[in-house]
C-alpha positions in Angstrom: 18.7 34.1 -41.5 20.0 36.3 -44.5 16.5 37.9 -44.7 17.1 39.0 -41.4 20.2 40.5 -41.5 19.3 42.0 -44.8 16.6 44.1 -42.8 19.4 45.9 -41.2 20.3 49.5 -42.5 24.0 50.2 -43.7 26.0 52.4 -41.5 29.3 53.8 -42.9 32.2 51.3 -43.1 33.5 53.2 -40.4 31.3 52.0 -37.7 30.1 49.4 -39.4 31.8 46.9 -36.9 30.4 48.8 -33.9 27.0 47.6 -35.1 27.3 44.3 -36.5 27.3 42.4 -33.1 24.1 43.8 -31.5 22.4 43.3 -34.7 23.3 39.7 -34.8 21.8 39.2 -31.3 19.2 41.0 -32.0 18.4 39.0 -35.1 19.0 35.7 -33.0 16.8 36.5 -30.0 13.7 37.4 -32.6 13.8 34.3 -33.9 13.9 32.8 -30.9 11.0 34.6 -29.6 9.2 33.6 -32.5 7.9 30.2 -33.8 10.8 28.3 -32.9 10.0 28.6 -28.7 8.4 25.9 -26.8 5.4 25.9 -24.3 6.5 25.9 -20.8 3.8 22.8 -20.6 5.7 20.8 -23.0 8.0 18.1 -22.0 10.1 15.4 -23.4 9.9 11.8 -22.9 12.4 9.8 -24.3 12.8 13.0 -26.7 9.7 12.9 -28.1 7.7 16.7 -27.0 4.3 15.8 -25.1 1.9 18.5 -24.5 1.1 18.5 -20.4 -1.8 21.4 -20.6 -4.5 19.3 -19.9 -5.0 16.8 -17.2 -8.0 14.1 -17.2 -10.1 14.1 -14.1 -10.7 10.1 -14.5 -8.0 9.0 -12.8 -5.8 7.3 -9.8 -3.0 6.2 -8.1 -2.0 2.7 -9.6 -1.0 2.2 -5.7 -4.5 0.8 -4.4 -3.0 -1.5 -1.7 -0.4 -1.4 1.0 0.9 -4.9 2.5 2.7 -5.2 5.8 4.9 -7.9 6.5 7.4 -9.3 9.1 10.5 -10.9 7.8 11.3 -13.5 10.1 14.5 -13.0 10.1 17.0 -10.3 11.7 18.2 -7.8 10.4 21.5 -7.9 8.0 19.7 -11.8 6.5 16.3 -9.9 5.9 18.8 -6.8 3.8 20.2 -9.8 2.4 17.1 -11.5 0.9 15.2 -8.7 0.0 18.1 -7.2 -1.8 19.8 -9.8 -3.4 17.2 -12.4 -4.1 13.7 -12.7 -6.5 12.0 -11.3 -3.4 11.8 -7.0 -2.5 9.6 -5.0 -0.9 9.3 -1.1 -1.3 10.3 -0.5 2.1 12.2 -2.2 5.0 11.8 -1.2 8.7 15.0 -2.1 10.9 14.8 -3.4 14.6 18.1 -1.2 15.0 18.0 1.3 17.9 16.5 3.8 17.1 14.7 2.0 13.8 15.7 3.3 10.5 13.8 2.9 7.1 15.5 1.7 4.0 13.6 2.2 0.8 14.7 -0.9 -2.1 12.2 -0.2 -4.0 11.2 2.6 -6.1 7.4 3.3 -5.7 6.9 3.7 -9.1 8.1 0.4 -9.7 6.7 -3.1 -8.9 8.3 -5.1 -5.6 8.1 -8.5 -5.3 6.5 -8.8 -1.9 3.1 -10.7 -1.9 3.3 -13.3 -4.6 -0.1 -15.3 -5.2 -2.2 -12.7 -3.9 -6.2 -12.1 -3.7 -8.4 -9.8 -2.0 -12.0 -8.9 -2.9 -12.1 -8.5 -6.7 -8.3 -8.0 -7.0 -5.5 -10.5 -7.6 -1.6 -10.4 -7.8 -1.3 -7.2 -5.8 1.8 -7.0 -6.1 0.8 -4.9 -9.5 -1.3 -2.6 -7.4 0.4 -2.0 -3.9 3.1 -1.2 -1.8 4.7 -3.9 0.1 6.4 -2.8 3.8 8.6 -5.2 5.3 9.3 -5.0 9.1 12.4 -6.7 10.8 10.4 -8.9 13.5 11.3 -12.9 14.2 7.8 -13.5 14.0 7.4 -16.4 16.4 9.3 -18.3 18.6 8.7 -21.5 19.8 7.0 -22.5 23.5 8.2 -25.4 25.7 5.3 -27.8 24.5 6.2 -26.7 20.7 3.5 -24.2 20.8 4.4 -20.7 18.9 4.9 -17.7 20.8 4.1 -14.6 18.7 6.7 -12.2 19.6 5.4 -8.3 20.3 6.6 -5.5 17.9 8.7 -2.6 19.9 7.0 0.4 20.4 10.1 2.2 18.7 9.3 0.1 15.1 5.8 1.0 15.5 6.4 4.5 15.7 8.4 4.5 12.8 5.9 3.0 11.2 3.0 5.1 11.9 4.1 8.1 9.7 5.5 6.1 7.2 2.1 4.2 6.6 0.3 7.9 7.3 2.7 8.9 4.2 2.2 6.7 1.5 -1.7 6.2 2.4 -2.2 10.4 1.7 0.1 10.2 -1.5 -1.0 7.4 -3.3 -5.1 8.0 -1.1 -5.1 4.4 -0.6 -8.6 3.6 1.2 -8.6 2.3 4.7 -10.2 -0.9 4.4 -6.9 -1.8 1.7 -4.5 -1.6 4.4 -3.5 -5.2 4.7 -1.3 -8.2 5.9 0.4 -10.4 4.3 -2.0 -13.4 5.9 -5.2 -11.5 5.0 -4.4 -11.2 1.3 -2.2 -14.9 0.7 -4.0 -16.8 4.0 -2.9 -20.1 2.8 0.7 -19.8 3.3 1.2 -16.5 4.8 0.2 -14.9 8.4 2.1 -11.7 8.8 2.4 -9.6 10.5 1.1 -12.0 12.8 -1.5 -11.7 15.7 0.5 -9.0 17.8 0.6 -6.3 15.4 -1.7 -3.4 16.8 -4.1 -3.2 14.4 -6.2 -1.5 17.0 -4.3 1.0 17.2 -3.9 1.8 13.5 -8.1 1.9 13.7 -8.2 4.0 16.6 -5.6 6.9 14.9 -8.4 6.6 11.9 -5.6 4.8 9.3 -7.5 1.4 8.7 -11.4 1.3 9.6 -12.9 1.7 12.7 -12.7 -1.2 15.1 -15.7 -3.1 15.4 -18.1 -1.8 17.8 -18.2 -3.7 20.8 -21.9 -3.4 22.1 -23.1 -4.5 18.6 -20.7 -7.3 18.6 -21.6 -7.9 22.2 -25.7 -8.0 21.2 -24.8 -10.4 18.2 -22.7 -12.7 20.2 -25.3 -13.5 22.7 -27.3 -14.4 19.9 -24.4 -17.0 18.6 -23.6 -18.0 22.1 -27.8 -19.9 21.6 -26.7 -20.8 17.7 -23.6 -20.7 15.9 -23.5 -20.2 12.2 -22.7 -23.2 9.8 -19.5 -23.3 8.3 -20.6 -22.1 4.9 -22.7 -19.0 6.6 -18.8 -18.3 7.4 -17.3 -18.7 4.5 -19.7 -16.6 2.7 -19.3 -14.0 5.2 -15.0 -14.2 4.9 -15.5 -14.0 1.6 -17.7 -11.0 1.3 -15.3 -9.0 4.2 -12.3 -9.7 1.5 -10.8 -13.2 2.0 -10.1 -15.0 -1.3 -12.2 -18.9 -0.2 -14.3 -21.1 -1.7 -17.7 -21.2 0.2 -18.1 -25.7 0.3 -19.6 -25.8 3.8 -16.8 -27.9 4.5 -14.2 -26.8 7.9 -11.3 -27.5 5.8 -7.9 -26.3 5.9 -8.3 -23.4 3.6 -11.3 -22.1 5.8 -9.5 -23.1 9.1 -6.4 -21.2 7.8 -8.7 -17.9 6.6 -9.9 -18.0 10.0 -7.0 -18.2 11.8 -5.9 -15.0 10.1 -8.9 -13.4 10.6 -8.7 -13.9 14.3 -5.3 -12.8 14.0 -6.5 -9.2 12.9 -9.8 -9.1 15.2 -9.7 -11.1 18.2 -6.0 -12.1 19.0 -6.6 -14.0 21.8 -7.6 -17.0 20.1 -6.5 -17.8 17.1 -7.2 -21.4 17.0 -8.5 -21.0 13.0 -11.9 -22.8 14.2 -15.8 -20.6 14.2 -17.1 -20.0 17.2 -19.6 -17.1 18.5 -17.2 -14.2 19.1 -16.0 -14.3 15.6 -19.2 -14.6 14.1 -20.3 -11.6 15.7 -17.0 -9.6 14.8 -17.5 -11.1 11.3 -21.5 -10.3 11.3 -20.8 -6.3 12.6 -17.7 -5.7 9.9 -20.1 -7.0 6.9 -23.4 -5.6 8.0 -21.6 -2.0 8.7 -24.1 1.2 10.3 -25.4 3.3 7.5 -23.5 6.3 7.5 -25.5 9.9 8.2 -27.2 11.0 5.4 -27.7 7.5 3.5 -30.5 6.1 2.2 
């Protein structure tokens, strides 16, 4: 600093004061200029500078999954438990009129939404997704004890839509890693339950297209003479996504992957057991038409 000032030229001691303060800001803004400024692709984390100029092209979102849920449970218990207790999800969709979304969960950060978790290579998702939790009672029960699946207003699903539309572009979550619940825990979960519209979500291009129904047809009649043995479909549950043990055994794990698979693809039977409809859904979703151009 005193080589600086020592640069400047005396003046008389008569206007000596009229130049001292520009020269002192003067002095100041040189140095600043100089070595002593920082990039404008510099940042601090935690104090410490990092250099942000260059950018890796190998890379992702660590958001590879998004989980929809129901809570079954209305509205203020569901803001209850997924505030207050060792359960969360990143978003909640109210049944209030019109539906409002609340988000408790930072997407940056890990929600606590789908536990022991599983599909295709990928366990514990709740390190890799973003859980959505939807105000719904899920079922209700029938006058012979049977469960009546309760529909999802059309207000709460079109809340939803752009929500989903959102987070999918953001974080370019893949189609076929739009989930439920029941589809990535099946042996203790099954929401959002057999009358969310999936079809619909395939038909506005969000999760894959819907099955084509003259190939399932054409593979159906071909069931209809022979039906698969059980481990032909639990080889083929497993290979669409489903975390099960191929034994050749019908037993509660495979009867509860089915179930939740019917749930998705052919709601109007959900009775967990094969038959030749959902081997042919199942046979046309793992043996998908080569795409144009493809060897």
């Amino acid at each position: 600093m005193a080589h600086a000032l020592s640069s400047i030229p005396c003046a008389h001691p008569r206007h000596r004061r009229a130049w001292r303060l520009p020269a002192l800001l003067a002095a100041f803004a040189a140095l600043a200029l100089g070595g002593c400024a920082t990039p404008s692709h510099t940042t601090t984390e935690g104090g410490i500078p990092i250099d942000a100029s260059h950018t890796a092209v190998g890379q992702d979102s660590r958001v590879l999954f998004l989980v929809i849920h129901y809570t079954v449970a209305d509205f203020p218990e569901s803001m209850k438990i997924l505030t207050q207790q060792q359960v969360s999800a990143h978003y909640l969709l109210s049944d209030e009129s019109p539906p409002r979304i609340y988000r408790l969960v930072d997407e940056s950060r890990r929600a606590w939404h789908s536990g022991a978790s599983a599909w295709k290579d990928n366990r514990r998702l709740n390190s890799s997704s973003i859980g959505i939790e939807i105000v719904h009672p899920g079922f209700k029960p029938g006058p012979n004890g049977e469960r009546i699946y309760q529909p999802f207003p059309q207000a709460q699903i079109d809340a939803l839509i752009p929500l989903v539309k959102d987070i999918v572009k953001r974080h370019e979550i893949k189609p076929e890693r739009i989930l439920g619940h029941g589809e990535v825990s099946a042996q203790y979960k099954e929401d959002p339950g057999p009358t969310f519209p999936w079809k619909l979500f395939a038909d506005l291009g969000i999760t894959p297209p819907w099955p084509d129904a003259s190939r399932v047809a054409a593979r159906k009649a071909l069931y209809d003479a022979e039906l698969p043995d059980v481990l032909w479909f639990q080889k083929a549950l497993a290979q669409h996504g489903y975390e099960l043990t191929p034994t050749g055994v019908l037993d509660t794990p495979t009867q509860r992957v089915m179930m939740n698979f019917q749930f998705r693809y052919r709601p109007s039977n959900y009775s967990g057991l094969p038959d030749a409809e959902s081997a042919a859904i199942l046979w046309v979703l793992t043996n998908p038409l080569p795409t144009p151009g493809s060897q």
